[in-house]
C-alpha positions in Angstrom: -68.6 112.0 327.3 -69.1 109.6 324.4 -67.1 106.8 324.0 -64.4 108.2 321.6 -63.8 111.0 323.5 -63.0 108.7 326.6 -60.6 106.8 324.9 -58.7 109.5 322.7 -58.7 110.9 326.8 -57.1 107.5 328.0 -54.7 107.2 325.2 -53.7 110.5 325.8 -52.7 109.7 329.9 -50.8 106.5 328.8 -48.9 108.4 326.5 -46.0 109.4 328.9 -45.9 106.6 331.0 -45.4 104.3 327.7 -42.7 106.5 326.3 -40.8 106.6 329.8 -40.6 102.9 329.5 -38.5 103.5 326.2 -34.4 103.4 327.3 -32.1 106.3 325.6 -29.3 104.8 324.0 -26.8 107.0 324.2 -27.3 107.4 327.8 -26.9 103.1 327.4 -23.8 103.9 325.9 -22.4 106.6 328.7 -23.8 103.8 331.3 -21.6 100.8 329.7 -18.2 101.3 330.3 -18.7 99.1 333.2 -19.7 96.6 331.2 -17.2 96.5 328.3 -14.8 95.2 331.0 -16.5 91.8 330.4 -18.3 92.2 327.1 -16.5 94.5 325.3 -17.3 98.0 323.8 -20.2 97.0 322.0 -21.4 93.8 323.8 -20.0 91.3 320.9 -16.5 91.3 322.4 -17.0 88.9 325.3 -13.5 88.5 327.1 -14.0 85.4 328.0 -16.3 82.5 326.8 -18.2 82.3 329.6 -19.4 85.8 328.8 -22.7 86.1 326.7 -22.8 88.0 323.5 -25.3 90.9 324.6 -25.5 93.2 321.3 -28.2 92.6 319.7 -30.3 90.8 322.1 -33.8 91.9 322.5 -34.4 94.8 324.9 -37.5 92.9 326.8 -34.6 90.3 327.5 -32.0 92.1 329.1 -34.7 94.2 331.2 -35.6 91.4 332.4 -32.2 89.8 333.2 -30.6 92.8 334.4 -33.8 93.5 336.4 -33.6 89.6 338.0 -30.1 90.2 338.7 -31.0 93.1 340.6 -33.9 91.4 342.6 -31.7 88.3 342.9 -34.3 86.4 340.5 -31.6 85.6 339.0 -27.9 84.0 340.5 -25.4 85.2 339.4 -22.4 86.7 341.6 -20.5 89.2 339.3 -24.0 90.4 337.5 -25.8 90.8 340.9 -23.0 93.7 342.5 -23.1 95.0 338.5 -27.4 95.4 338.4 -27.5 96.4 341.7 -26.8 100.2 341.8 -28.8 100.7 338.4 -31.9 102.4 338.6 -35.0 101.0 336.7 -34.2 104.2 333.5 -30.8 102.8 333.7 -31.5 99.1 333.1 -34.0 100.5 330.3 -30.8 102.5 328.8 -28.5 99.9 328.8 -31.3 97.5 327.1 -31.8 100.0 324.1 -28.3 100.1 323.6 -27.0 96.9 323.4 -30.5 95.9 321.7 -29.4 98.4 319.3 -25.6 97.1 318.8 -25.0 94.8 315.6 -24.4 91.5 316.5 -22.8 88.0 315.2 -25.9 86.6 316.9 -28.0 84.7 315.0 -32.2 84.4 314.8 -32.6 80.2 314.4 -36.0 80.4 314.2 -35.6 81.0 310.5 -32.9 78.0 310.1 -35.1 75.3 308.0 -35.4 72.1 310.7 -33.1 69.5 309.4 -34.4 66.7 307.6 -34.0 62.7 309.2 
């Protein structure tokens, strides 16, 4: 087997397993009526102040915090008995869809630093 034939066969295996990591986002969407309670419909509508803005966050970031919340990684009383009963897909759907929601979020990393 030469060399490029071993690797279009290795890309080829990884292939489903990468695109089952992807989340659906209207399954996201069917999955977050839970969560408009506190963040509103889209994730921009936080009820309360306390609440974070989650449309428009990156997907990596609310895997991972919905996946600590799960775990207990991460404290958080309301968000732990919320994460709990989602599967990993779930927590994957619900990240491409608020990922996918516009936001009033802003990216600061392009703000010029301020001059002293």
């Amino acid at each position: 087997m030469t060399f490029r034939t071993a690797l279009l066969a290795a890309l080829l295996l990884a292939a489903p397993a990468a695109f089952a990591q992807q989340g659906d986002v209207a399954k996201g969407r069917e999955l977050s009526t839970t969560c408009a309670a506190c963040h509103g419909p889209t994730g921009a509508e936080s009820l309360d102040p306390s609440y974070p803005v989650i449309a428009g966050q990156f997907a990596d970031y609310l895997r991972k915090a919905l996946t600590d919340y799960r775990s207990g990684a991460r404290s958080n009383a309301i968000m732990a008995t919320q994460a709990q009963p989602l599967s990993d897909q779930d927590i994957r759907d619900l990240a491409a869809f608020y990922a996918s929601q516009p936001s009033p979020l802003q990216d600061l990393s392009k703000v010029p630093a301020i001059q002293r």
